[in-house]
KOLLUM-429675 format. One record per atom (N, C-alpha, C, O): x, y, z; residue in one letter. Coordinates in pm, whole numbers, plus 50000, padded with zeros to 5 digits. Example, Ala and Ser with C-alpha at 12.3 -4.5 7.8 and 13.67 -1.06 7.14 Angstrom:
residues 2
513194943150780A
512304955050780A
513204967050780A
514244966850846A
512854977550708S
513674989450714S
512905000350787S
513415011450804S
***
This chain:
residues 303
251787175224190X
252977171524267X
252637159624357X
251617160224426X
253507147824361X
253177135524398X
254037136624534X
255247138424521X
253557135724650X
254327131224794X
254887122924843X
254237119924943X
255687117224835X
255937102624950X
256227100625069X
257337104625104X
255687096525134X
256147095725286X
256767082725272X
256267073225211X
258597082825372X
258767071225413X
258867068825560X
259457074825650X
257707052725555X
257867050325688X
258377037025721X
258467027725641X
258807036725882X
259697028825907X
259147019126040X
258067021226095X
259857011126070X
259526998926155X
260566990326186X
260926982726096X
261136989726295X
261886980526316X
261116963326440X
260326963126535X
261626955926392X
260736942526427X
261836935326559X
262986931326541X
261136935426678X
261966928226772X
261006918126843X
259796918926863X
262196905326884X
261186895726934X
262246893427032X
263476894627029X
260896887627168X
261516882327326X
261236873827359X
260006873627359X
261766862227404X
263056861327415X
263896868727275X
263566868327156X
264816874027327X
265966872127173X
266766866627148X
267946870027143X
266196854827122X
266796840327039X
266136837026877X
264956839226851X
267116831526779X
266596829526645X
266216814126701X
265486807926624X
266586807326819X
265906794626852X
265196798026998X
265326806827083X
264076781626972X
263296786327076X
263066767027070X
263086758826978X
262866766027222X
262426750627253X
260966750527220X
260346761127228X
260206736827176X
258926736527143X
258366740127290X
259046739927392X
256946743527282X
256006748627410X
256826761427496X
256426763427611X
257826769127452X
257936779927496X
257276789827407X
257066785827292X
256746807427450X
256516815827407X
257006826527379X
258196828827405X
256146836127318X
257786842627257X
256406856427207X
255246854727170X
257166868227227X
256266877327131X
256986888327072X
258036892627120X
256306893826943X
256956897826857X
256156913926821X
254956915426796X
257216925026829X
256336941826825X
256956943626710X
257816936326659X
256476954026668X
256786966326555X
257436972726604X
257516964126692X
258086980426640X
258806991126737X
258227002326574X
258887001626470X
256977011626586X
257067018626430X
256997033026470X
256367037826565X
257657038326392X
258067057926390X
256507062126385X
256227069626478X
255357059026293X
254487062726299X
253347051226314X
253297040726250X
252547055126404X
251297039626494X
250527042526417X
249617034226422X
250247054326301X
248767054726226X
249347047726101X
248527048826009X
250377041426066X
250677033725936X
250227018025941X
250467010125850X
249437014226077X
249237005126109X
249946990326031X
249636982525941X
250996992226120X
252346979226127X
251556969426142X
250896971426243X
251166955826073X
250966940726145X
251716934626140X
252606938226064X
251916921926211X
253186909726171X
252766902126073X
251606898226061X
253786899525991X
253526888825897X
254526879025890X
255696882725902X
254156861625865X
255236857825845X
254786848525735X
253636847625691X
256246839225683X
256576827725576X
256796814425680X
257526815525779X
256126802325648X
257036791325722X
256336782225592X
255556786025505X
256876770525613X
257086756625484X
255706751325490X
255456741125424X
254506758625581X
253476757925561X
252386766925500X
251336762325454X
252716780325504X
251936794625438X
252436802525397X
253566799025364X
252166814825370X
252786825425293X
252336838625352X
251116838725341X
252716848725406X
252296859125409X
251376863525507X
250836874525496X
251086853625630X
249666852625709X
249636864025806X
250576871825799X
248756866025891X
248826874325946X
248716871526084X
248076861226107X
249276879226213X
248896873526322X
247786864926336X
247836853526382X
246926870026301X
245226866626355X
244916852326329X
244026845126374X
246236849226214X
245716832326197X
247126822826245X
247446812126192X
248026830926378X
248786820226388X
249066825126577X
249686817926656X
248616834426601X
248896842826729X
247986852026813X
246876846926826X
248066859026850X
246626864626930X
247706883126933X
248886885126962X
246696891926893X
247416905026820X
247116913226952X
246236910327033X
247966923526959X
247596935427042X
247916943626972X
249106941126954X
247556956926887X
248206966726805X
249116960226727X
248796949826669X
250796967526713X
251666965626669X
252186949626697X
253056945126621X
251656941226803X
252656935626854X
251336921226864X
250106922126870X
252416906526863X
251926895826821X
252516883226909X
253626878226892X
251556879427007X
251936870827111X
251796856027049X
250806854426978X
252956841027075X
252576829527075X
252606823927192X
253746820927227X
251706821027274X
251496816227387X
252456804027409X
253446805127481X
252086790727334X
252836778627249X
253196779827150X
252426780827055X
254876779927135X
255296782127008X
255556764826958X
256116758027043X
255136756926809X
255546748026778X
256386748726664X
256386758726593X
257316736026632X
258186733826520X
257636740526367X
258326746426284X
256216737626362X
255756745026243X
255336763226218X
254896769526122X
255736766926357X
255996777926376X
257006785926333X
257076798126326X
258096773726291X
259216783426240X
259616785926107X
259466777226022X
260116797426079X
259766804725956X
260546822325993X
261296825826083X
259926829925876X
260576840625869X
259156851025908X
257976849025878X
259836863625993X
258576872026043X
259156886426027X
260276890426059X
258256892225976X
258376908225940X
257156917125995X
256076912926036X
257596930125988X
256296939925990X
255736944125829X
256476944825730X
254596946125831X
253976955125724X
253186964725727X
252366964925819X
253186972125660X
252166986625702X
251156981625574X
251176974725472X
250166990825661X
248966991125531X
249176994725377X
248476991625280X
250527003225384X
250977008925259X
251656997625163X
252066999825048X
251686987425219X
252556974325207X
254366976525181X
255146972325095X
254536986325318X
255896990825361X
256866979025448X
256166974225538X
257726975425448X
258356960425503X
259186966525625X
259786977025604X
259246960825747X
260506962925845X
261626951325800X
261496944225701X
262396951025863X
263526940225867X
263206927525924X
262456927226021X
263836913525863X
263006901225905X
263606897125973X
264766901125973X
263286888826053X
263896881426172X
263326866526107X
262256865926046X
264256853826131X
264496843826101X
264126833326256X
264976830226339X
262976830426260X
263106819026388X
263096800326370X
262386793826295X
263746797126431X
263696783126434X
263276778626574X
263696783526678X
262086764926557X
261786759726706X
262326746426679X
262556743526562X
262546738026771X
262706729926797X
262056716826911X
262166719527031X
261506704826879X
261286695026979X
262506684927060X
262446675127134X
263736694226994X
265026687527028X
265386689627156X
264386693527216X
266396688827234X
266856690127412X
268046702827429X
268506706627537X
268416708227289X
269966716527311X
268886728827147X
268076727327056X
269686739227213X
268866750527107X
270706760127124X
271536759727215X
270726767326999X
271916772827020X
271496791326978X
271286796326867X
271486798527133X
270996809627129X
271916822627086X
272806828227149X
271396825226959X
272186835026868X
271766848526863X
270906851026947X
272116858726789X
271606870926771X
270366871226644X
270626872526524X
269546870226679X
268406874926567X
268286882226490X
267446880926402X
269386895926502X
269426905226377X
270786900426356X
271446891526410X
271106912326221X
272756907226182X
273876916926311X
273516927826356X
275036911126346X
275826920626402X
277066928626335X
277756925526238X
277096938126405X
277796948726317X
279676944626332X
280246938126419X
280076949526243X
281736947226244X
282486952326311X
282616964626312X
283106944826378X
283636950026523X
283286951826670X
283886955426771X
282016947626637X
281236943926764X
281276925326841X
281686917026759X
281016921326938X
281766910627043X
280276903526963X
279356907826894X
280586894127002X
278626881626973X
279216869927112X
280376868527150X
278016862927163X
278346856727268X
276886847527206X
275816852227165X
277286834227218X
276436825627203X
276686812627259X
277716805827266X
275266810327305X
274756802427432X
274416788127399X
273536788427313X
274766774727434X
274216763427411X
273206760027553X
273566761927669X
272416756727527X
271386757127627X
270396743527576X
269886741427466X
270366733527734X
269106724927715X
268076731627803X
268156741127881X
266906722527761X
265546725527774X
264906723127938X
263946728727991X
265916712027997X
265456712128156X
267446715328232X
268446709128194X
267406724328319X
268396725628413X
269456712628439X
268956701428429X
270956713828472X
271316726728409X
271046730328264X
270406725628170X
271656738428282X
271966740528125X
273296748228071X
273636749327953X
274076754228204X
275476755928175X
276166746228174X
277106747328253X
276136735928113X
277246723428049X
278286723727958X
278436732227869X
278776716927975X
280306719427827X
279306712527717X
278546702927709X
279876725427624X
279496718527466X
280256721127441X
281136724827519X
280366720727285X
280716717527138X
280356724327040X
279516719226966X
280956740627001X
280326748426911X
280846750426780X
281976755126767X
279936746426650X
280216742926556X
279676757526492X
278806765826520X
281046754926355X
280356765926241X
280876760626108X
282016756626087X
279456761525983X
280096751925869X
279966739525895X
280106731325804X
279746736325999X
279806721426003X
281406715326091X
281696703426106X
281956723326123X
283966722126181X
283546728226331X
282646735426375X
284476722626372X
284306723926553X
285156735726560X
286186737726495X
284596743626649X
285176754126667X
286096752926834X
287246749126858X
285446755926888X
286196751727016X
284416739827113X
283256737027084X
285536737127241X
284706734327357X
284926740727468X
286046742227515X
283776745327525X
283886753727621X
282456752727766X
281596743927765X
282496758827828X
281396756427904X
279956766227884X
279766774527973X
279206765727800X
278026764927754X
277856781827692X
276836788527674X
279036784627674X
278916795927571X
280136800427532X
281176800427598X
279956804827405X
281666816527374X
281306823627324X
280126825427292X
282426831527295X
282276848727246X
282896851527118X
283616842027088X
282926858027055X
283546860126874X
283846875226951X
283016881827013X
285026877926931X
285056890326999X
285586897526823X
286336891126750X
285056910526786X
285536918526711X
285146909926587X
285896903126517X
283986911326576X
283316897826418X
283666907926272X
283506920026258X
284076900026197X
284146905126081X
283226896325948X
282476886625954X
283616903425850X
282646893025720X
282936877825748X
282006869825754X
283816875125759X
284686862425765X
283986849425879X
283976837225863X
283476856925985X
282376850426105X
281426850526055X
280526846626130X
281036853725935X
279346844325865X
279506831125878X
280606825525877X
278406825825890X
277946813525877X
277096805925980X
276966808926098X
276666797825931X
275696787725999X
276746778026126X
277716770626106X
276216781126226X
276186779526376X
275516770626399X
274456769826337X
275946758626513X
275356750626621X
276316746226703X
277536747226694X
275526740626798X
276186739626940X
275686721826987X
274576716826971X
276896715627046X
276166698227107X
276346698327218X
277306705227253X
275616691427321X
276106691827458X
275876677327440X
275026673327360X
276756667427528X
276866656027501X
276156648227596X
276346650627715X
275406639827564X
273836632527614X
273076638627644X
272376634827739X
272806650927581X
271826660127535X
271576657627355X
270546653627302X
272436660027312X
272666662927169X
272796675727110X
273466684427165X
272146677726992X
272466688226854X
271926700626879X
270836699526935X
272226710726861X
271606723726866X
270836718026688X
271056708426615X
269966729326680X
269776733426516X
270666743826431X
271246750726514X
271006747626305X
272036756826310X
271116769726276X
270096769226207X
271506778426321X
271206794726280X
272526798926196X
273716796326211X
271706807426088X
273046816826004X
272926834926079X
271976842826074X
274016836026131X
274706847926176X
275426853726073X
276316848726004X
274746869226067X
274856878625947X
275746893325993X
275336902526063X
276606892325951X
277676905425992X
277486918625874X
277406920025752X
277466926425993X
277436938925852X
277826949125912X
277946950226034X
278146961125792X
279586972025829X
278706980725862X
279186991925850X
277316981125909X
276696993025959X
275636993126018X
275496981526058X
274337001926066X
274006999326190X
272406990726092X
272096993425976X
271846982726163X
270466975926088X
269616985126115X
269346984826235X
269076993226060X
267936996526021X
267037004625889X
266897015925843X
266766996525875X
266096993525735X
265127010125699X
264127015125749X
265557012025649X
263907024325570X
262847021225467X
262797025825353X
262177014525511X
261157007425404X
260547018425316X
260507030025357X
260147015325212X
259167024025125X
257777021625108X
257257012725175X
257067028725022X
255707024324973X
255727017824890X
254637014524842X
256767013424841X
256447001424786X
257186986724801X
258336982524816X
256026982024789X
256546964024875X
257736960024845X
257896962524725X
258996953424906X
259446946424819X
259186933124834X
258246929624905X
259916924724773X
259516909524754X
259466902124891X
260496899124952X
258056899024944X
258496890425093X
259786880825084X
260416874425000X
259786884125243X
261216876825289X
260946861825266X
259786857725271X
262476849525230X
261906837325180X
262336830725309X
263246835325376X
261656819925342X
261626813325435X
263226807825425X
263766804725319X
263856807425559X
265356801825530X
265336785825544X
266506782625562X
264676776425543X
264466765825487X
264246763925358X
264726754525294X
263456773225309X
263456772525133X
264886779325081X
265546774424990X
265116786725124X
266626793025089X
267926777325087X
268836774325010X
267476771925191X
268556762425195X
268296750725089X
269176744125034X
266646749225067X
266586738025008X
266866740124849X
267456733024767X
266126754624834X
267376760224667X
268476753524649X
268636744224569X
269696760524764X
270866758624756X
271316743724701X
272036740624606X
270556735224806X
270976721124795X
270736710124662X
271276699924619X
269526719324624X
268806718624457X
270016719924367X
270316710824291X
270946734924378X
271556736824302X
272906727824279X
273446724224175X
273206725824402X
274636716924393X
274166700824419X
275086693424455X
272926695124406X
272536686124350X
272486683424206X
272776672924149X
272066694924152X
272116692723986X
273646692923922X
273966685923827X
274816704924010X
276156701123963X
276366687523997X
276956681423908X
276086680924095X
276906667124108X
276426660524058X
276936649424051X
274876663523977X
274576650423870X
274996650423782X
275146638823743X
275456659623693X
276316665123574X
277216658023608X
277326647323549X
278086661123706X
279226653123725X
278946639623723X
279776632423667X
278046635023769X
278286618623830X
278186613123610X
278716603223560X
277366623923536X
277086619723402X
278606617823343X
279246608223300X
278786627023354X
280466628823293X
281346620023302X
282076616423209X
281356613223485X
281796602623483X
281846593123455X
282866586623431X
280166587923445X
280316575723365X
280476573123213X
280756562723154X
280236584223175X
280196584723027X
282056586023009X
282266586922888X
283216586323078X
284156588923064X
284936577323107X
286096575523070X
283986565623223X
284186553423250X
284066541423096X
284826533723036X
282846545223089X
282326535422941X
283356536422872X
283866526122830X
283966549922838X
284466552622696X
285796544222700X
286296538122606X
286296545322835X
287696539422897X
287086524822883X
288016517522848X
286146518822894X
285916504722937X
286196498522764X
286966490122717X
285366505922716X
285216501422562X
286586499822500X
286816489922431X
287556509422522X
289196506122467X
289716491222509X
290016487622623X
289736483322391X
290866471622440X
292286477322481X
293206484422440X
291736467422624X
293496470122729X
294336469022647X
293986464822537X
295446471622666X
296946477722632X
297586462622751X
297256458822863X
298416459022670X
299156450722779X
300806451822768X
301296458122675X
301446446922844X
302766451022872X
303506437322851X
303306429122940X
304296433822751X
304976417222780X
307036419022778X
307806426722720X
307216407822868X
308426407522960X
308756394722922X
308156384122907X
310326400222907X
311066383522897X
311866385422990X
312416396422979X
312276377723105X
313186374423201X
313196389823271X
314086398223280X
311916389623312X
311346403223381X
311806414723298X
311556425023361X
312276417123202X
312466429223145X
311426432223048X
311016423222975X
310976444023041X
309676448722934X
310496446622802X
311566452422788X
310026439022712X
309976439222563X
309036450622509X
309596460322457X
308036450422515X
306836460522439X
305806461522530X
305526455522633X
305086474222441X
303756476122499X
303096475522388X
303436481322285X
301886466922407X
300766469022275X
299396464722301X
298946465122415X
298636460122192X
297266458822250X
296806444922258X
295696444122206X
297146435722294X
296516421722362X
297586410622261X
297226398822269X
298406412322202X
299196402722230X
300566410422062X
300466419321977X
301426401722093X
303446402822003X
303346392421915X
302516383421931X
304026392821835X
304966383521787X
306276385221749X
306656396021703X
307016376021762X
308496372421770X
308646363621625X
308246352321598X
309376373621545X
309416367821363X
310886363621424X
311476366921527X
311196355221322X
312396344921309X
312926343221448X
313746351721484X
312636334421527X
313276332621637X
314636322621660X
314786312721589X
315476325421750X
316826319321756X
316646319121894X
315886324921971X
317836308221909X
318306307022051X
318296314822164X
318026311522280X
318746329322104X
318326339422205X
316686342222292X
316156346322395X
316506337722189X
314736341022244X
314426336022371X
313666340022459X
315336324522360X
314446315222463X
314406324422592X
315096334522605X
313586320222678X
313476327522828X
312316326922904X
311416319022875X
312246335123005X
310916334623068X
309986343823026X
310356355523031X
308636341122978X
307716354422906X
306796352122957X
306166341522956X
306476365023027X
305186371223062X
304656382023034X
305286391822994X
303086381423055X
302906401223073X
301866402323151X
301246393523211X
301626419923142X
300406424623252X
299756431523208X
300476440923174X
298216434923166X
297486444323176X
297016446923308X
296336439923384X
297616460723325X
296946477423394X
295686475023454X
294746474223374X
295486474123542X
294326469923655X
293736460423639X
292566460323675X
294256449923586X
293856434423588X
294926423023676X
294676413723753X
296056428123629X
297216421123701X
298776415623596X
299406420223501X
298846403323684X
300476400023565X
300286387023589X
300106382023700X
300316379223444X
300396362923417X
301536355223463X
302646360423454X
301476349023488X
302486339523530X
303346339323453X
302856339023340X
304976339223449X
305596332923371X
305796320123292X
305846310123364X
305926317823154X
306476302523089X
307266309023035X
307636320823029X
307576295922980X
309096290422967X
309356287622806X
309126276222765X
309826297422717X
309626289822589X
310966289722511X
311646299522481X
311186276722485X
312506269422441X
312096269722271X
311096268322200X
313746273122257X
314106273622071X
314396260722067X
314816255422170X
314276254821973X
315276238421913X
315546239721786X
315146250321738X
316166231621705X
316566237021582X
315666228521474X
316136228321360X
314626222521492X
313886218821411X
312936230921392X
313196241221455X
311926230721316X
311096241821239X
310286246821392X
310196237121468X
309726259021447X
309026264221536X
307846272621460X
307956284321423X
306476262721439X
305536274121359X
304806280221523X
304456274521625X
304836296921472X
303806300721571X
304016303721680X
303506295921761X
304756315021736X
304716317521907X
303216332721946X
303296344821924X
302336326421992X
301666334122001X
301106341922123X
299926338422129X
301296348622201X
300396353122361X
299276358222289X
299216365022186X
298306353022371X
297316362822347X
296016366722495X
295106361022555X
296556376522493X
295956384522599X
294546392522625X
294306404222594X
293676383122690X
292466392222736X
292216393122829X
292586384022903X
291346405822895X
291426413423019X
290536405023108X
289486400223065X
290886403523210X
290606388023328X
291186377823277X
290816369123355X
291926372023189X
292856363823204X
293396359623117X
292716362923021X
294246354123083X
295776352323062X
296156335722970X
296666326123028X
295846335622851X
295746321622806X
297286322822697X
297486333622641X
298056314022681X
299006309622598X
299236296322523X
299726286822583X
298946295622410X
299106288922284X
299846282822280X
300746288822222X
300236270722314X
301556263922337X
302426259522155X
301746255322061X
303406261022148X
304036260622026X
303906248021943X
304716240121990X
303186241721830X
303076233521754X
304426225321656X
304906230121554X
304756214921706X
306096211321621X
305586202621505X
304986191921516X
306006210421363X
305786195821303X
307036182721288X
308266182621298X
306326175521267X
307326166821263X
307916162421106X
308846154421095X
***
């Protein structure tokens, strides 16, 4: 008979901000149901994989101090047990920027208020900003607002500007219909991915749709380029025909005579002439039309 124990760990960090200004500190516990499963921190950033306090922080038990936190500090951080059991990850971003936009670090639950803070790095720091989500201005207000009663619909990536300060960084705020806490198992699942690599996927992916597209287009430009224009010809401004680069007018009479022009479709319209019947022989009325410009054959009399 095979046993399993499941054990658990929930991961909190203080300040609780998913941003943090460069050269501030910050430390990060296990909060774990059982201390003999020995919880360490682990994290992901765009520089390592999987490390352990000991090579980025200074450890006490469960819990993992950064004295100086820097930009390459940021990344994704979890607990692990010896069993290679996972807590829930927390997502941090630092910044060397002047404005940080202070969010909730876990996801919040539905129906619960969120209040988030635009904050610079030297006093004040209650200033009017500018709080963005998606990238669209949400409101302006004086250095924080509230989402009162969040639903699925309040996902998304967050920032905040204070003006001659500048940009927050954005954090993604995660809503969910129930309470966070995770029950890890004994067995691992797949470490958490750094949310910079998550984004740079994304941007991978709808880079490759818009190259498809940009192919399509031109291959749909050429095909259009390659058709000889279609031109349009007019006698005394009225359309006679449409055809492909130039008419002719069999047995002509007196009527004919008039003003004749035409236009090809995103090139433009030729000037009008003037072409007179007489009653001696007329060999030859010819337009002939190519795209950038506009040449006419003047009528040959014999004598």
């Amino acid at each position: 008979m095979v046993a399993l124990f499941y054990l658990s760990a929930g991961l909190t960090v203080s300040p609780s901000s998913s941003q943090l200004f460069k050269g501030d500190s910050v430390s990060l516990s296990c909060e774990e149901d059982d201390s003999s499963a020995g919880w360490r921190l682990r994290r992901n950033t765009t520089r390592e994989t999987r490390t352990q306090c000991d090579d980025w922080g200074r450890s006490a038990g469960s819990s993992c101090n950064i004295g100086v936190i820097v930009p390459w500090d940021s990344g994704v951080y979890w607990c692990e047990s010896r069993e290679g059991a996972t807590s829930n990850s927390i997502s941090i971003t630092v910044t060397g920027g002047a404005v940080i936009l202070q969010s909730p670090v876990l996801p919040v639950m539905e129906g619960h208020d969120v209040t988030l803070h635009c904050k610079t790095k030297t006093p004040p720091s209650n200033l009017p900003a500018a709080f963005y989500k998606d990238g669209s201005l949400i409101t302006e207000t004086t250095g924080h607002m509230t989402i009162h009663h969040v639903d699925k619909s309040d996902e998304g990536l967050y920032s905040c500007d204070i003006r001659g300060h500048g940009e927050s960084p954005r954090s993604w705020i995660t809503v969910t219909g129930q309470e966070v806490k995770e029950t890890p198992t004994t067995t691992a699942p797949p470490p958490p991915a750094v949310t910079t690599s998550v984004i740079l996927v994304s941007a991978s992916a709808c880079g490759l749709v818009l190259l498809v597209l940009l192919v399509l287009l031109v291959l749909l430009v050429r095909r259009r380029v390659r058709r000889k224009p279609g031109a349009a010809f007019y006698k005394d401004g009225s359309l006679i025909t449409e055809t492909t680069g130039h008419m002719t007018i069999h047995h002509v009479d007196k009527s004919d005579e008039g003003l004749y022009s035409c236009d090809i479709r995103g090139h433009g319209e030729s000037p009008p002439s003037w072409i007179t019947v007489t009653a001696q022989v007329l060999v030859l009325v010819l337009v002939s039309v190519q795209a950038g410009r506009n040449q006419t054959r003047q009528p040959h009399r014999d004598d």
